[in-house]
N, C-alpha and C positions, 0 to 999 in steps of 0.2 A: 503737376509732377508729384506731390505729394499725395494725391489720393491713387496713384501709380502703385507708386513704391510700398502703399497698407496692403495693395492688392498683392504685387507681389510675395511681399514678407508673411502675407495670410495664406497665398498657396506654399510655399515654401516649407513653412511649418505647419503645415497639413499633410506635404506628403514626406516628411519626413516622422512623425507621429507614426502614419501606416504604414513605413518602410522599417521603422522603430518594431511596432507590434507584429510585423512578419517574421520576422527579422530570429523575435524570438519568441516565434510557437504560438504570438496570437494573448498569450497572458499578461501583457504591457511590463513584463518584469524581465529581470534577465536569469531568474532559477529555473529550476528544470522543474517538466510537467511530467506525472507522472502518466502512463500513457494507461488508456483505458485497458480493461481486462476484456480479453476475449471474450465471447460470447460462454455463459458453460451449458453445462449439460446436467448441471445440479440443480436442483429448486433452490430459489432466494434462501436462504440460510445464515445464521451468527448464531454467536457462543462466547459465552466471557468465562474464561476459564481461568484456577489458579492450579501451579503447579511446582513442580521442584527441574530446573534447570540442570539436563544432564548432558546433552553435548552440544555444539557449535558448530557449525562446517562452514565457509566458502566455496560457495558452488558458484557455478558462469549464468548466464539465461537473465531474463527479468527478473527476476528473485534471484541477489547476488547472496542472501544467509540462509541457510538452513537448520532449524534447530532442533531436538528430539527434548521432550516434556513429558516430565511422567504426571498425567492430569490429577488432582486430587477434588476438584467440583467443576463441572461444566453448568452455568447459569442462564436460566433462559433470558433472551432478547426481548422484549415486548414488539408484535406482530411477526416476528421473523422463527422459521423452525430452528429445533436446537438437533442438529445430526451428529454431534460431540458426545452427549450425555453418555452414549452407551459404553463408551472408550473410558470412563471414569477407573482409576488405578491401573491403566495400561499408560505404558509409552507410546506415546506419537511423534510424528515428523513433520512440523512444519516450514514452508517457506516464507520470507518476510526482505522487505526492501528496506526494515528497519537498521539500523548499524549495531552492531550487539559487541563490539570488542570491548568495552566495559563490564561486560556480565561475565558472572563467572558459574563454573560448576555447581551444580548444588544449591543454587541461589535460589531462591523464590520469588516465582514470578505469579503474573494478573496480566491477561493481554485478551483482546476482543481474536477469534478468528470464527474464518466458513470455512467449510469443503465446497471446492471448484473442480473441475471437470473438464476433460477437454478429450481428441481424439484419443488420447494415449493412457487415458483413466481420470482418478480421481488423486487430487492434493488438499491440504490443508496450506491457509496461510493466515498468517496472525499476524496484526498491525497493533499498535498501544504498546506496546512490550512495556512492564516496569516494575 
């Protein structure tokens, strides 16, 4: 009876483990995965850039912030292109799934982004914000 019941309690808590990990997305955790980026249309690309923080939007889509930077050094990547550099003292517009309601106008920032690509053009999106 009792080597029954190990058997039991061993499938048991096996398939609740993989009912567990379905459950949610597969990453044994219960936080949200960020979902892959569509394929682009850009070559591999990054850019560490710093800049002065000029506006903020909430927009809808996979990138719920939007931000406009006016760039003051675009730095290259080691192995990856830098497609930024040329934008140095223009403003740009980037998107970012970072939270930025702490930042303000005028601030200066440091954040990694690329230009991505898709049917509808090209975007910028910057992650690290700080």
């Amino acid at each position: 009876m009792f080597r029954g019941y190990r058997a039991f309690c061993l499938v048991l808590l096996l398939s609740l483990l993989v009912t567990g990990m379905v459950g949610c997305g597969g990453n044994g955790g219960g936080g949200s995965v960020d979902k892959p980026s569509p394929p682009s249309t850009v070559e591999p690309n990054e850019t560490i850039i710093t800049g002065n923080l000029v506006e903020v939007r909430v927009i809808s889509g996979d990138y719920p912030w939007e931000l406009d930077v006016k760039v003051f050094s675009a730095s290259d990547v080691v192995g990856r292109k830098n497609l930024i550099k040329a934008q140095v003292d223009q403003v740009i517009t980037a998107r970012t799934k970072q939270y930025l309601l702490g930042f303000s106008k005028g601030q200066g920032i440091t954040c990694n982004m690329r230009v991505e690509g898709d049917e509808k053009g090209t975007y910028n999106v910057a992650w690290d914000i700080h």
